[in-house]
N, CA and C of each residue as an Amber inpcrd file, in Angstrom:
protein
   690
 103.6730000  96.7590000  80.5280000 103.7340000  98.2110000  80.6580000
 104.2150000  98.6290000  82.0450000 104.0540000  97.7520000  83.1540000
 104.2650000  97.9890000  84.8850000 105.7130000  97.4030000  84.7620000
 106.3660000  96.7420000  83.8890000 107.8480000  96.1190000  84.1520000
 108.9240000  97.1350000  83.4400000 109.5610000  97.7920000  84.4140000
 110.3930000  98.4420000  83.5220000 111.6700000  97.7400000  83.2450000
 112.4440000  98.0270000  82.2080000 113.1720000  96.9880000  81.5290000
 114.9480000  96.8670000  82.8910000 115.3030000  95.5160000  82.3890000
 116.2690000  95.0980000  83.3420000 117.6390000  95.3050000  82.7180000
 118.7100000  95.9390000  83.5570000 119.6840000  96.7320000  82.9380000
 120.7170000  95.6200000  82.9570000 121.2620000  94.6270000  82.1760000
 122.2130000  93.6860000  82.0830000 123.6930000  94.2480000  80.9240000
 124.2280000  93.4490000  81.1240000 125.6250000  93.3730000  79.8780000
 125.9750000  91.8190000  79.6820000 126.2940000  91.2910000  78.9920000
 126.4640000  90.2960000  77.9170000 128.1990000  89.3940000  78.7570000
 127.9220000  88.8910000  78.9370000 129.1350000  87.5420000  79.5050000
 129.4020000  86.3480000  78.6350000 130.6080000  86.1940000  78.8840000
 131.1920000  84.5110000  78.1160000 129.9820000  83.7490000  78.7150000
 129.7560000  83.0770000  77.1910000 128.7700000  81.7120000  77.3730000
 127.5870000  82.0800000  76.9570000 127.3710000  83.2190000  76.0350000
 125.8290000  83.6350000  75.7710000 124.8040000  84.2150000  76.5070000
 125.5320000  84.5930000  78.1880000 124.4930000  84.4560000  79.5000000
 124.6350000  86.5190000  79.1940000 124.1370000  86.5930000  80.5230000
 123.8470000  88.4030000  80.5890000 124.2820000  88.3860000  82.1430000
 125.0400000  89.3670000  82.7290000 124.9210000  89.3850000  84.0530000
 123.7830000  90.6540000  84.1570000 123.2820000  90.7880000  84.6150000
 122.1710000  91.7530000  85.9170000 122.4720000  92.7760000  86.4500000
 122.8210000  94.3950000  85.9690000 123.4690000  95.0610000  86.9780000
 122.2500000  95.8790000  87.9870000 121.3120000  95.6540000  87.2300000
 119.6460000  96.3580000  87.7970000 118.4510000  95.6430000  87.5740000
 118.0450000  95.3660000  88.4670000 116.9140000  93.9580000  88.1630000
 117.0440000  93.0220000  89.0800000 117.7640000  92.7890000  90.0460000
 118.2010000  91.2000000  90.2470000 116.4630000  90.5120000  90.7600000
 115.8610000  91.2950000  91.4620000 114.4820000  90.8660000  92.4800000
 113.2100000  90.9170000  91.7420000 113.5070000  92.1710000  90.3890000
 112.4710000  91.7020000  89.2440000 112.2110000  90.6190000  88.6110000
 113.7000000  90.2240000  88.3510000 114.0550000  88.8950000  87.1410000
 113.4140000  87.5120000  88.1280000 113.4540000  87.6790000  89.3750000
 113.7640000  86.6980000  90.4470000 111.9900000  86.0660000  90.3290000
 111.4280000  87.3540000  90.4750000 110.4760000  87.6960000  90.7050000
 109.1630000  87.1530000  89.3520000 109.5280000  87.6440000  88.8150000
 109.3520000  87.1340000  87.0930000 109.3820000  85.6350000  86.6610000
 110.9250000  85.4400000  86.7450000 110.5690000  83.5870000  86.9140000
 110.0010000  82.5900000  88.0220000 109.7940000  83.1690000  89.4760000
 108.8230000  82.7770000  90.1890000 107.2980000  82.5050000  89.4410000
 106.8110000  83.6210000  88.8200000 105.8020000  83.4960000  87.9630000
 105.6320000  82.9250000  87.0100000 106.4830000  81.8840000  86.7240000
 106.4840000  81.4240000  85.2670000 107.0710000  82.1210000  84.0140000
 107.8580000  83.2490000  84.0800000 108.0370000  84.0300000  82.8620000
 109.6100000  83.6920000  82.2070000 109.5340000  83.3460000  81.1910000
 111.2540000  82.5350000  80.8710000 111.6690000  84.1030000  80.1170000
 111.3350000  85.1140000  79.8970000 111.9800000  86.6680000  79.1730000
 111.0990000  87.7160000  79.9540000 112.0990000  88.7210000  80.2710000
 111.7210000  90.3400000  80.6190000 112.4770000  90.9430000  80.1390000
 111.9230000  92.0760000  79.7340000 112.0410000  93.0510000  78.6870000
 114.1220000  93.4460000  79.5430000 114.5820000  93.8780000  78.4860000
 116.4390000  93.9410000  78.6610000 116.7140000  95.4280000  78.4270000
 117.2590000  96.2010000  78.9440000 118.1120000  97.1220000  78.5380000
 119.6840000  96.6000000  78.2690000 120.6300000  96.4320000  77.2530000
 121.1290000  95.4830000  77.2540000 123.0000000  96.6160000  76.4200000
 123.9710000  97.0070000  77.4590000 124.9480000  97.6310000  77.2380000
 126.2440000  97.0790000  77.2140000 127.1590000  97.4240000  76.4970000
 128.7830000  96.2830000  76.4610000 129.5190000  96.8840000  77.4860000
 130.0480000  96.5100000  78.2100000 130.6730000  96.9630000  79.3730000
 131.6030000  95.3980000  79.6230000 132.9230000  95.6870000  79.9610000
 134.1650000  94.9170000  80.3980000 133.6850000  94.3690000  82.3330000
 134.2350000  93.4860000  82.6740000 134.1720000  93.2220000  84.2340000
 133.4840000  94.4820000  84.9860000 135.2280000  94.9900000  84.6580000
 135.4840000  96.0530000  85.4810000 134.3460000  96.9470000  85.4980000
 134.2200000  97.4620000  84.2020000 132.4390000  98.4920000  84.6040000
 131.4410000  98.2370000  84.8840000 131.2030000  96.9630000  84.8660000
 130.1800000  95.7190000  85.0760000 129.8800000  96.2050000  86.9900000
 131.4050000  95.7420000  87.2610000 131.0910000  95.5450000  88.7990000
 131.2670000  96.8950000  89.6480000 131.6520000  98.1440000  88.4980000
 131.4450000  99.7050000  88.9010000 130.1560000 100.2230000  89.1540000
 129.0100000  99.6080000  87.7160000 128.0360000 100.1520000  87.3390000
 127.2940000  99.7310000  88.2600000 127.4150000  98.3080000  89.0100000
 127.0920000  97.3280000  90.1050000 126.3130000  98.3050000  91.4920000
 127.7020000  98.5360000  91.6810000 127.6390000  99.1930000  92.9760000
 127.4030000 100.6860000  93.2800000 127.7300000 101.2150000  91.6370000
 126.6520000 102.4890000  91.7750000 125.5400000 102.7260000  91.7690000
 124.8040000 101.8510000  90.7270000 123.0660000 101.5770000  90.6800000
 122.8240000 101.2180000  91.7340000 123.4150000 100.3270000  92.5070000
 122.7730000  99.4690000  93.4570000 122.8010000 100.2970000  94.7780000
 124.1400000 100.7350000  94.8110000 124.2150000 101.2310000  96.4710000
 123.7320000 103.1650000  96.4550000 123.4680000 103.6940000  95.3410000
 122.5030000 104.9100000  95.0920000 120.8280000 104.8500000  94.9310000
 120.0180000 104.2440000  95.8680000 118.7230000 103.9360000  95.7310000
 117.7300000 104.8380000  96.4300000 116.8700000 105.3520000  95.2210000
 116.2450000 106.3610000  96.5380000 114.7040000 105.2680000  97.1800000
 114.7640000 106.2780000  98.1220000 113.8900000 105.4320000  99.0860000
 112.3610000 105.7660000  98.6350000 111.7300000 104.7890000  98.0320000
 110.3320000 105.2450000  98.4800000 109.1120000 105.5870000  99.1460000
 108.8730000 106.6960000  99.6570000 107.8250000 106.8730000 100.2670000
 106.5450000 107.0430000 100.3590000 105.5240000 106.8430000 101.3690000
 104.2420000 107.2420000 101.4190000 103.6060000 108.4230000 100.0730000
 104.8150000 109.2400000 100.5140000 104.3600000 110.4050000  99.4060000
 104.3870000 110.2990000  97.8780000 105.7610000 109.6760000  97.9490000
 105.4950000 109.4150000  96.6490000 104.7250000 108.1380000  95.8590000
 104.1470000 107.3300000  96.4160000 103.1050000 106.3360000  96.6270000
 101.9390000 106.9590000  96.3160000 101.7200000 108.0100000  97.3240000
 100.1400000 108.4960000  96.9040000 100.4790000 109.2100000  95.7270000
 101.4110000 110.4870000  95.3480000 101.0720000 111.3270000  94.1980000
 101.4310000 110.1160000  93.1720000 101.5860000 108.7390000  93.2050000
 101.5020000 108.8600000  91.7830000 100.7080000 107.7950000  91.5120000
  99.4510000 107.5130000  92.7250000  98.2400000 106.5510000  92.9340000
  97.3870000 108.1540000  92.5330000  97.6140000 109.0460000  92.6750000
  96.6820000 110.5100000  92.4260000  96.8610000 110.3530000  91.3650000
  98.2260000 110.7530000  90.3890000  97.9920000 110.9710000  88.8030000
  97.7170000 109.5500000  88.2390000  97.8200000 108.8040000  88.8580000
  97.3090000 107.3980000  88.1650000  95.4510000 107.2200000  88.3610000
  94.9120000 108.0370000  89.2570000  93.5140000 107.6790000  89.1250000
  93.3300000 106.7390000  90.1840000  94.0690000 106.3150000  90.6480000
  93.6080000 104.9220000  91.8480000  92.4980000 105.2410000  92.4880000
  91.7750000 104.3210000  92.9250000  90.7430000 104.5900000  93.8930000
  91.1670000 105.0540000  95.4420000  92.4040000 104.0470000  95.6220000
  92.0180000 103.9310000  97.3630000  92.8310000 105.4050000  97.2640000
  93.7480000 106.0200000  96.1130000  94.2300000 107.3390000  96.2580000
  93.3570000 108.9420000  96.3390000  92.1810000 108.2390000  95.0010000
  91.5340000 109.6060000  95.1960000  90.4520000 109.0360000  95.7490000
  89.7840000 108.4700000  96.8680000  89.1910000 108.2120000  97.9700000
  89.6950000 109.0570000  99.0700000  90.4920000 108.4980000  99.6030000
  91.0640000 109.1190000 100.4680000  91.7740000 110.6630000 100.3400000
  91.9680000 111.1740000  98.9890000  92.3690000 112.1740000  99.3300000
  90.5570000 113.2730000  99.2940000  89.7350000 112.8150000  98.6500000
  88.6860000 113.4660000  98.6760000  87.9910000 113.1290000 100.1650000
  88.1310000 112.1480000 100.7340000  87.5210000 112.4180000 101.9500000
  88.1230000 113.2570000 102.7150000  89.8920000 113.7050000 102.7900000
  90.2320000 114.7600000 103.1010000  89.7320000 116.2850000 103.0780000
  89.4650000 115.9430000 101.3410000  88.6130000 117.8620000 100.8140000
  87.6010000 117.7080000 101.3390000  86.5510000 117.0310000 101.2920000
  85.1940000 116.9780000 102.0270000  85.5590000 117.7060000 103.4250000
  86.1910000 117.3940000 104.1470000  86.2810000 117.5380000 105.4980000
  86.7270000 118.5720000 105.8420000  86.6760000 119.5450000 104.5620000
  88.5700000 121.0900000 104.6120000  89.2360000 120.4450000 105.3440000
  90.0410000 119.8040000 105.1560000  91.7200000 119.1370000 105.2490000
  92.4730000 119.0060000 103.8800000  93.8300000 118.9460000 103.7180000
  94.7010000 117.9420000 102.7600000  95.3000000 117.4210000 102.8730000
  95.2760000 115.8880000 102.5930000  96.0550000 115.1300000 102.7500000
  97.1830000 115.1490000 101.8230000  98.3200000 115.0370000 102.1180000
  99.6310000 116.1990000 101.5200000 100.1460000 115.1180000 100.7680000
 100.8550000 115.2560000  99.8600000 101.5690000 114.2060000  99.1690000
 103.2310000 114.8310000  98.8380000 103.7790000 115.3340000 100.2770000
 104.5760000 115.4590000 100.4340000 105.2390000 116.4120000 102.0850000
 106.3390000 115.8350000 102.7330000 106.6510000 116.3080000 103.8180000
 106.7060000 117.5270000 104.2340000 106.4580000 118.3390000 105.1110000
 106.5060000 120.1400000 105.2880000 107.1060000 120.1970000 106.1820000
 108.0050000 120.8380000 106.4110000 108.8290000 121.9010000 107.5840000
 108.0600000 121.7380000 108.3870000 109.0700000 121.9570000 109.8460000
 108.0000000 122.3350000 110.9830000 107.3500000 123.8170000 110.8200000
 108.3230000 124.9310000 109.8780000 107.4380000 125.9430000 110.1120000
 106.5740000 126.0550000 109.2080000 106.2170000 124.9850000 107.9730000
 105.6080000 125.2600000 107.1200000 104.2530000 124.8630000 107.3410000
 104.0930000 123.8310000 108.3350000 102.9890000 123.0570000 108.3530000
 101.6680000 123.8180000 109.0310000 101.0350000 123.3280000 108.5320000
  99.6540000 124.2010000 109.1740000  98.4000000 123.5430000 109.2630000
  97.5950000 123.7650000 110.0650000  95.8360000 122.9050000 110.7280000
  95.3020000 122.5990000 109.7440000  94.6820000 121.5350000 109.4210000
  94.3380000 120.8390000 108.3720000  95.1340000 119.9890000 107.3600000
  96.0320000 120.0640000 107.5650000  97.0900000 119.5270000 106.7130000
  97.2720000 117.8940000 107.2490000  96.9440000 117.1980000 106.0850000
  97.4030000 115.3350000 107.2530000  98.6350000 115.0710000 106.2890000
  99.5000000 114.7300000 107.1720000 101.0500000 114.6300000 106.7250000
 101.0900000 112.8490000 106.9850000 100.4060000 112.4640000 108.0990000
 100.4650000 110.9240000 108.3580000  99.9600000 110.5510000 107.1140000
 100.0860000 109.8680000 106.2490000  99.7700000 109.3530000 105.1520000
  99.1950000 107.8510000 104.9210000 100.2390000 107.2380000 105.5270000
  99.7230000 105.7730000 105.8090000  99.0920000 105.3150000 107.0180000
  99.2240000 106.2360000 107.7130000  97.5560000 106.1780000 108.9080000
  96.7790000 106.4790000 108.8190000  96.8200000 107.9420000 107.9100000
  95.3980000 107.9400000 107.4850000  94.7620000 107.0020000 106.6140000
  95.6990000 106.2370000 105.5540000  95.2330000 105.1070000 104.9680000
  94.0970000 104.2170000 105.2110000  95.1680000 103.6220000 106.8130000
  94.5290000 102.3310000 107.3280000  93.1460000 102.7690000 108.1290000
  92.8230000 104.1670000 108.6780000  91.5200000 104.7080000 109.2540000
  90.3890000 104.6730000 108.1620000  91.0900000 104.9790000 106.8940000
  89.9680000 105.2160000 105.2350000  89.7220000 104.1510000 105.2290000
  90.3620000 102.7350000 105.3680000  90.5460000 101.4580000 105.1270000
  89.6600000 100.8360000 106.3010000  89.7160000 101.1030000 107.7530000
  89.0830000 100.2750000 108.6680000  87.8920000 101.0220000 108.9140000
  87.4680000 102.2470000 108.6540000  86.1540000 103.1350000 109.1160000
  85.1430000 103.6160000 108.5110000  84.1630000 103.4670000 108.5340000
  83.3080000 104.2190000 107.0140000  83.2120000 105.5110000 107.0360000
  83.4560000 105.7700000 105.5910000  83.6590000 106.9030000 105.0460000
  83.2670000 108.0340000 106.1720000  81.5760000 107.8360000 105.9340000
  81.2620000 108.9750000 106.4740000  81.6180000 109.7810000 108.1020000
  81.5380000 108.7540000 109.0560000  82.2750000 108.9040000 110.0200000
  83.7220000 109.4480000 110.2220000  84.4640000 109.1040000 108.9650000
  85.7450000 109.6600000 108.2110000  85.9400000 111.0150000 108.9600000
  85.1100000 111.3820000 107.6220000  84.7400000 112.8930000 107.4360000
  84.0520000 113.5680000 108.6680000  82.9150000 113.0800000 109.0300000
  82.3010000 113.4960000 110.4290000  83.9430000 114.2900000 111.6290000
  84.2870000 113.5130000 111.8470000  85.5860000 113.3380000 112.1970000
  86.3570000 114.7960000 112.0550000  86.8850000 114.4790000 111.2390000
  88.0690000 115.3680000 110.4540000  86.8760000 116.7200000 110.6600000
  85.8930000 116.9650000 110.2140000  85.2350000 118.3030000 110.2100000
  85.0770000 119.1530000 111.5630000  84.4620000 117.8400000 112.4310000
  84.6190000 118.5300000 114.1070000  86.1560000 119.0090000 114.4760000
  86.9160000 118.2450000 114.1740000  88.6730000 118.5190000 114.1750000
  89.0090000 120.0860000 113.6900000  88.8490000 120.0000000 112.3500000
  88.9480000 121.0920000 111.9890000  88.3180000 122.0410000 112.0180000
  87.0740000 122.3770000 112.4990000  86.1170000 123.6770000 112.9470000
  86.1860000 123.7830000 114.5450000  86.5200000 122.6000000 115.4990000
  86.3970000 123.2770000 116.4190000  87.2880000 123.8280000 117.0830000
  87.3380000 124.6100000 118.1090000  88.4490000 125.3680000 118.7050000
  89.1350000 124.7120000 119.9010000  90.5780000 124.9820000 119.6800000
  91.1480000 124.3530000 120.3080000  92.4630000 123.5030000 119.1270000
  91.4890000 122.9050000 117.7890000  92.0780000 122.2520000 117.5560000
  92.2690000 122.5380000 116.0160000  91.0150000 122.8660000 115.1430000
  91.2170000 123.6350000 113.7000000  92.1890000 124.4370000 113.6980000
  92.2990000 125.3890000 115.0230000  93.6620000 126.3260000 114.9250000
  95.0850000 125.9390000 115.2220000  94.9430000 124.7750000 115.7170000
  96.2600000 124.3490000 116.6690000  96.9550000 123.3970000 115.9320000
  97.8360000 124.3660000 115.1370000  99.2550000 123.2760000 114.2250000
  99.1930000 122.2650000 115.0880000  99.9970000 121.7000000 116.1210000
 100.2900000 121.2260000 117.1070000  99.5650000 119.9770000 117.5690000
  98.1180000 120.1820000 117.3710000  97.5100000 119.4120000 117.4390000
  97.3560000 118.3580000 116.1850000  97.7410000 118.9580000 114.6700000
  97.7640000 118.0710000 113.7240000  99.0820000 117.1750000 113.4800000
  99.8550000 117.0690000 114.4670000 100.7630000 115.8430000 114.8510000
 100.1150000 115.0290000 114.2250000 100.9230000 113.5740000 113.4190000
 100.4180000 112.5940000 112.9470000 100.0650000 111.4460000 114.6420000
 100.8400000 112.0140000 115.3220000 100.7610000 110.9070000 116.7910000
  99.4580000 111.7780000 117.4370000  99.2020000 112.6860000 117.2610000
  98.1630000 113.2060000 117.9690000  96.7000000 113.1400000 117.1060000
  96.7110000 113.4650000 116.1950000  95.4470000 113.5560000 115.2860000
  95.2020000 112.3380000 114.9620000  95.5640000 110.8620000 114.5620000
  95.5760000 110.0240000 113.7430000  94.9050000 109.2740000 115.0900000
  95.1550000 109.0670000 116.3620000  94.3130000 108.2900000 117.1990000
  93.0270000 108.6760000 117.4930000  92.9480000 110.2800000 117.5360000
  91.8860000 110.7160000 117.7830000  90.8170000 110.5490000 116.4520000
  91.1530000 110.8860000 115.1570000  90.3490000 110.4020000 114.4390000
  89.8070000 108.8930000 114.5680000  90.5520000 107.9260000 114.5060000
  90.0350000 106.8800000 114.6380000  89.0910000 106.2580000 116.2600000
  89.3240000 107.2010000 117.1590000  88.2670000 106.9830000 118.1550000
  86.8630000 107.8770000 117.8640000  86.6380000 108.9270000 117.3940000
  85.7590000 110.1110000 116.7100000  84.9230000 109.0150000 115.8720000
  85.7150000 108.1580000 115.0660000  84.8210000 107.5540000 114.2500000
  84.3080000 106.0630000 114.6910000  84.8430000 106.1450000 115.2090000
  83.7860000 104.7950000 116.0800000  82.7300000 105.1270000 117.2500000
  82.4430000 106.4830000 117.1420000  80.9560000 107.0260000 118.0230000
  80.5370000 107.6290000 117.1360000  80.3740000 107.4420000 116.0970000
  79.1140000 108.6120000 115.1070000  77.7810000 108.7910000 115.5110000
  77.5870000 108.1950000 116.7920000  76.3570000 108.4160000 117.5450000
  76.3040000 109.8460000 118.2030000  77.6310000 109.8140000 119.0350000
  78.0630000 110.6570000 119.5560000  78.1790000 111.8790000 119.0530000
  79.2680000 111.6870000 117.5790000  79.3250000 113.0120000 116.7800000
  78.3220000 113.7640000 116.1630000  77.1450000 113.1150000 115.9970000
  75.8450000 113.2290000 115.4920000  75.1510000 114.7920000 116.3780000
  75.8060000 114.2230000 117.6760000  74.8290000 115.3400000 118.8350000
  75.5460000 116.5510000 118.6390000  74.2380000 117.4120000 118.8540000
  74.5220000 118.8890000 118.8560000  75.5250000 119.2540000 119.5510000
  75.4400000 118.4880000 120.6800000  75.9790000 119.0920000 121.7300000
  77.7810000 118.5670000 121.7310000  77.8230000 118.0380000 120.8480000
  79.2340000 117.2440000 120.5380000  80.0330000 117.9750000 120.2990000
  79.7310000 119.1530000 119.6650000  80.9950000 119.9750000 119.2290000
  81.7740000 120.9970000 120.4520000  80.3740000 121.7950000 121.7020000
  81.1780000 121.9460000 122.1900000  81.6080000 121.1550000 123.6750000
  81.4920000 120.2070000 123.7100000  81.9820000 118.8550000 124.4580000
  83.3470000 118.4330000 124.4500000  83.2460000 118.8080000 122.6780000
  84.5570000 119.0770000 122.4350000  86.1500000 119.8550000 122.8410000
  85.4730000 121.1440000 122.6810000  86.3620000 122.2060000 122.9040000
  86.5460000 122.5380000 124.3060000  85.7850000 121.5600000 125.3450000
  85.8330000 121.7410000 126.6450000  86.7470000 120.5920000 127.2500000
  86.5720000 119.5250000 126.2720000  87.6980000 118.6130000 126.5730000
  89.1070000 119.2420000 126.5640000  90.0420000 118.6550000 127.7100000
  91.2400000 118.9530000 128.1900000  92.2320000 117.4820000 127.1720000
  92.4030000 117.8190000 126.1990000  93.1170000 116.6240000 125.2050000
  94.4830000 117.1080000 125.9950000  95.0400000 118.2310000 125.9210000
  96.7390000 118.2660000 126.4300000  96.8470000 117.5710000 127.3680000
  95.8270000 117.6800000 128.7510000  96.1200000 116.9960000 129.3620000
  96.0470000 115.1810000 129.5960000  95.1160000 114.8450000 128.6250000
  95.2440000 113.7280000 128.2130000  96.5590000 113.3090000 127.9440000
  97.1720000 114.0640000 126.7560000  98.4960000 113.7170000 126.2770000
  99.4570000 113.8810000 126.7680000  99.8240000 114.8710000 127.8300000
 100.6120000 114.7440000 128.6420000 100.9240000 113.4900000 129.9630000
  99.5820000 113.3720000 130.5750000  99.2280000 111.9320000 130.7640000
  99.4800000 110.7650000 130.7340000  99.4510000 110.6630000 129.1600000
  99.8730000 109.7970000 128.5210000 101.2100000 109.8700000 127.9260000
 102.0640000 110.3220000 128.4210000 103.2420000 110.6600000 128.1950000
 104.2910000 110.3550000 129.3070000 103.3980000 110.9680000 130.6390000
 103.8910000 110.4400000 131.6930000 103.9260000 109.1480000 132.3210000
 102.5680000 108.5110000 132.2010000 102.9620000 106.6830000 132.6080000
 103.7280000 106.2620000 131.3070000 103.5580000 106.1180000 129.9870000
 104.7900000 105.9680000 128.9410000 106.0520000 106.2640000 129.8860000
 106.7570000 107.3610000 129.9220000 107.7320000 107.8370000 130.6510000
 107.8390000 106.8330000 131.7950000 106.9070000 106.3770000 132.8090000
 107.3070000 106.0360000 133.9950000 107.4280000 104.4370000 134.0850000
 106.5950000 103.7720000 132.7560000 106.8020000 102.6010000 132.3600000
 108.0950000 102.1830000 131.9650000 108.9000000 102.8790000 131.2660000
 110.0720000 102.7370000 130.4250000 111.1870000 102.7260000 131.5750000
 110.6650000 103.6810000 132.1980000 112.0530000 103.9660000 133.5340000
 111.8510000 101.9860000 134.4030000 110.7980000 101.6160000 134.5480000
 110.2800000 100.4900000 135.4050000 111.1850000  99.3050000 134.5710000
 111.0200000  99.5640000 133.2370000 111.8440000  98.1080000 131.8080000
 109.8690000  97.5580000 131.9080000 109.2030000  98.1470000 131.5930000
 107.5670000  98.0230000 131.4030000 107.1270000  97.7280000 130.5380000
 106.4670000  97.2720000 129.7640000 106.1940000  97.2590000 128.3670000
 104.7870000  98.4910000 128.2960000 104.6760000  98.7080000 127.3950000
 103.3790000  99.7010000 127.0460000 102.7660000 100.0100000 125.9080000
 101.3300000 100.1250000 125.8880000 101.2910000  99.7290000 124.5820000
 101.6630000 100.8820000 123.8390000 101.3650000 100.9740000 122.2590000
 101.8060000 102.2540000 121.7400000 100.9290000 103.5540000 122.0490000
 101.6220000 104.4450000 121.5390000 100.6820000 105.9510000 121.8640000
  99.4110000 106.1140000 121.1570000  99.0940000 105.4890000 119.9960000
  98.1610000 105.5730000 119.2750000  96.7550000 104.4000000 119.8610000
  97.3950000 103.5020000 120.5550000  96.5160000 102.5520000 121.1910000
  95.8110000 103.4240000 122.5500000  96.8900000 103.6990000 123.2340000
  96.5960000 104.5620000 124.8700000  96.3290000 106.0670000 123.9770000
  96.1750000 106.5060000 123.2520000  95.3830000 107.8710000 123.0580000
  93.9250000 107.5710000 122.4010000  94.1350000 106.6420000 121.7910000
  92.7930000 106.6370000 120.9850000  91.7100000 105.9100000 122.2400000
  92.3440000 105.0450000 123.3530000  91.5050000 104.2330000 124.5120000
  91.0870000 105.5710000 125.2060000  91.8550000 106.5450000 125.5140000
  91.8850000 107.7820000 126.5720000  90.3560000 108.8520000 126.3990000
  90.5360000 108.6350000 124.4520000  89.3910000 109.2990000 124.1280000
  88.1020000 108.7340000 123.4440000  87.9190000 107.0460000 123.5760000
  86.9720000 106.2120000 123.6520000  86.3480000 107.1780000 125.0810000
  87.2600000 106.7120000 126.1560000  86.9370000 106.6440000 127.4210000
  85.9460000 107.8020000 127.8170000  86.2560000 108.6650000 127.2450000
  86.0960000 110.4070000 127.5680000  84.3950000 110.5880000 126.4440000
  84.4230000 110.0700000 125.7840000  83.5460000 110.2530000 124.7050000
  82.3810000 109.2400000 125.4880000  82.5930000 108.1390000 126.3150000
  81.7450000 107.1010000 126.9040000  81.2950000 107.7100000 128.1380000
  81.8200000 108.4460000 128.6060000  81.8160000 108.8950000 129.9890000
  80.8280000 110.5670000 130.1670000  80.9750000 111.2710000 128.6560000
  80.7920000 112.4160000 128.2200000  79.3750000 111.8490000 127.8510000
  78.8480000 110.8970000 127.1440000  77.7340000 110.3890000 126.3150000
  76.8810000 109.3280000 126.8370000  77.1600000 109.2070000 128.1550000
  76.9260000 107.4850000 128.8620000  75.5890000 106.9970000 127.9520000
  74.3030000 107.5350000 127.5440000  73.3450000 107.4180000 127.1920000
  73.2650000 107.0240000 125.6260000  74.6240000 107.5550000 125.0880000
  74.7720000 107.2510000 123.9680000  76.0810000 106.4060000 123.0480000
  76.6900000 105.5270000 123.9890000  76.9830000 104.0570000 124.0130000
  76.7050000 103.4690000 122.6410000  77.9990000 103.5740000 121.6520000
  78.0360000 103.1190000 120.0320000  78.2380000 101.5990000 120.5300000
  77.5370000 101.2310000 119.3050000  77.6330000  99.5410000 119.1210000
  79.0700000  99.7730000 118.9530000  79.8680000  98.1980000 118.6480000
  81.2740000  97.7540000 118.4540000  81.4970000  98.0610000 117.1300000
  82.5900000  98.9080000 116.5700000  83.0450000  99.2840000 115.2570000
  82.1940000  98.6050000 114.4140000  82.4610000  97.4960000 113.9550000
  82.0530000  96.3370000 113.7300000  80.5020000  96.3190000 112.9110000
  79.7570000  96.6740000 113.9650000  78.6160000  96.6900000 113.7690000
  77.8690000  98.1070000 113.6250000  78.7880000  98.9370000 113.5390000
  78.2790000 100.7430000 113.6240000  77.7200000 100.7030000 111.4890000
């Protein structure tokens, strides 16, 4: 039912050439399978090696988005997991790209980062997360701030202190934090590394360390065990 059928035409010698399929079929007898299902049309050389290079070199690309909406209408778990820990949190995780002017606070457009955070963090911390994000000020209102490079590190540092997020006093700790200037910051040694031929690590590594740091320094007393063990 998951194999959709392989588009061939019929050659001297009883054989079929392949004009769609080649990595299914490949794929298939790797597994042991001596037949997959045929779509099977008469076509001369010539349309053979037309039909070739139109199927082949017209391919649309698949994406994240369309990955999740059709892990959503399929029921998947890790799809409607993750998109409900989104609703829990008032967010949506979008299952498709928006304009810059369309986009708006709450909206997670990173798709496959948010993945791997659903994937490496527990749930609830998830959500913990995403809710302080989106209610507090500064940042529930600030398109800008729901950058997939900006939001996606910070969630995943948020959720490795649920000690932290726990405290009352966390939310406005929050909104007193100076994140622009973090990110600008961090923009500038990036910048001044690159000019040097520097290596550095990525932005999501040095933003999400920036606001470990800030959250350790903000909480000294309240010092989360290692992911790991939270």
């Amino acid at each position: 039912a998951l194999f959709s059928p392989v588009f061939v035409s019929p050659v001297e010698g009883g054989v079929f050439a392949i004009i769609d399929g080649q990595h299914r079929t490949h794929a298939a007898a790797m597994c042991g399978f001596s037949q997959v299902p045929c779509q099977v049309v008469q076509m001369t050389r010539e349309e053979q090696a037309s039909s070739f290079a139109t199927v082949n070199g017209a391919v649309t690309k698949v994406t994240p988005y369309h990955l999740l909406k059709a892990g959503l209408a399929a029921g998947e778990d890790w799809a409607t997991g993750a998109d409900a820990i989104a609703a829990e949190a008032g967010c949506r995780l979008m299952t498709y790209f928006g304009s810059k002017d369309a986009k708006k606070p709450g909206q997670i457009y990173g798709v496959s980062s948010f993945l791997k955070i659903v994937d490496k963090r527990p749930r609830a911390a998830v959500i913990a997360a995403l809710k302080h994000l989106r209610e507090a000020e500064g940042y529930g209102d600030n398109v800008d701030f729901w950058d997939m490079s900006r939001l996606m590190p910070v969630v995943m540092a948020l959720a490795e202190r649920p000690r932290a997020m726990a405290l009352p006093e966390f939310r406005a700790a929050l909104e007193e934090f100076d994140f622009w200037e973090l990110s600008d910051r961090d923009d500038a040694e990036r910048t001044a590394a690159r000019r040097r031929g520097i290596a550095h690590p990525p932005k999501s590594e040095t933003m999400r360390a920036g606001i470990l740091e800030w959250i350790d320094k903000t909480f000294p007393a309240r010092l989360a065990l290692p992911a790991a063990a939270e």
